[in-house]
C-alpha positions in Angstrom: 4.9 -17.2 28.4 7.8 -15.3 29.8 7.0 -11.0 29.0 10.7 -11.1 27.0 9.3 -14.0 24.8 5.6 -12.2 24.0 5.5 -14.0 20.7 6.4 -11.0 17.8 3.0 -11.7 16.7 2.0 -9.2 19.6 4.3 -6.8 19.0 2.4 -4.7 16.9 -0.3 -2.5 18.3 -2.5 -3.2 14.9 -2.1 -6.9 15.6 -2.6 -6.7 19.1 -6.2 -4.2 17.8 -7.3 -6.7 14.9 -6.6 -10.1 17.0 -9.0 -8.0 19.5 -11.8 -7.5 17.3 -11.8 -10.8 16.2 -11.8 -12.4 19.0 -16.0 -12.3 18.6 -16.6 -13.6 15.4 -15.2 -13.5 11.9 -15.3 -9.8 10.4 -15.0 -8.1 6.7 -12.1 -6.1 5.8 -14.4 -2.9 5.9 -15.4 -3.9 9.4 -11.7 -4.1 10.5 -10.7 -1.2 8.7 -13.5 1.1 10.7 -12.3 -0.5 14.2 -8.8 -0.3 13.5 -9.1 3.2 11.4 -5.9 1.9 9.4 -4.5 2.5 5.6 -6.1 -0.3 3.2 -2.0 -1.4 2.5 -1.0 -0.9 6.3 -4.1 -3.6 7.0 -3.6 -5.8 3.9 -0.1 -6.7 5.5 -1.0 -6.8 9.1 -3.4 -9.6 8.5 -1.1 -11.4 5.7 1.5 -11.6 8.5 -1.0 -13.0 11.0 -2.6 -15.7 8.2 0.9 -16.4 7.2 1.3 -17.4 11.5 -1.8 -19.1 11.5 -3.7 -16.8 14.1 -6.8 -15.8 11.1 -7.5 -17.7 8.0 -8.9 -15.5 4.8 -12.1 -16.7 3.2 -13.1 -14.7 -0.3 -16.1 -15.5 -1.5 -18.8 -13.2 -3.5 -22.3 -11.7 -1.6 -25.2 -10.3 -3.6 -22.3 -10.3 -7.0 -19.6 -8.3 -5.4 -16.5 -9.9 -4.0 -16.1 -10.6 0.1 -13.7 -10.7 2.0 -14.1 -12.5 5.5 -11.3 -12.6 8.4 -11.6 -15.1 11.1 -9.2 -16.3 14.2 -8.3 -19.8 13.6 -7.9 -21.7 17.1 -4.5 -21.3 17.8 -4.9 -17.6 17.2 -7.4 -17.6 19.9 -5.4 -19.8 22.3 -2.3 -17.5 21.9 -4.0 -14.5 22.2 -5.6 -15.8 25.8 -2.9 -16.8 27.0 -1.2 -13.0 25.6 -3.8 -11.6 27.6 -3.4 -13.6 31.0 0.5 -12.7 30.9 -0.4 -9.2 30.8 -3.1 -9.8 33.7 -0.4 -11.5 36.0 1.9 -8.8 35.1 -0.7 -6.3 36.6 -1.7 -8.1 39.5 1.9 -8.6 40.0 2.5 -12.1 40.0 5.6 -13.9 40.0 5.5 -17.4 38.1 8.0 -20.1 39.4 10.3 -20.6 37.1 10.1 -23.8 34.5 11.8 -26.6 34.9 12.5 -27.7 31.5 
């Protein structure tokens, strides 16, 4: 991954934040909400845009009769997000990739 081609995924600091907290497991929408301290309509799109990628899928179900909410990284959203990460690690430790032969 090039730095001019970070996927536009990652080029939101709430994406970047909720991607981060989900790296450890699946979490409610309360859960991110706290972490993240965003609006409830500011988060509602955030992760529609991210599902709609395919970094989280949504799973609603109901726990002790009230409705749930659960967000969770699929596998490419964890793969992506690694790899996001490493870029910015080589960046800092000031590597220089060869360029691709493609």
């Amino acid at each position: 991954m090039d730095i001019n081609h970070i996927p536009d995924i990652f080029q939101s600091k709430l994406r970047i934040a909720l991607v981060s907290c989900l790296i450890t497991g699946a979490k409610s929408f309360r859960e991110l909400k706290e972490v993240t301290g965003a609006t409830d309509g500011n988060l509602s799109v955030h992760l529609t845009k991210l599902q709609k990628a395919g970094y989280i899928v949504i799973r609603k179900d109901f726990f002790n009769n009230k409705p749930r909410t659960e967000y969770e990284l699929t596998q490419k959203g964890r793969n992506e997000f690694i790899e996001y990460v490493n870029r910015l690690q080589q960046i800092v430790n000031g590597y220089n990739p060869p360029e691709n032969n493609k």
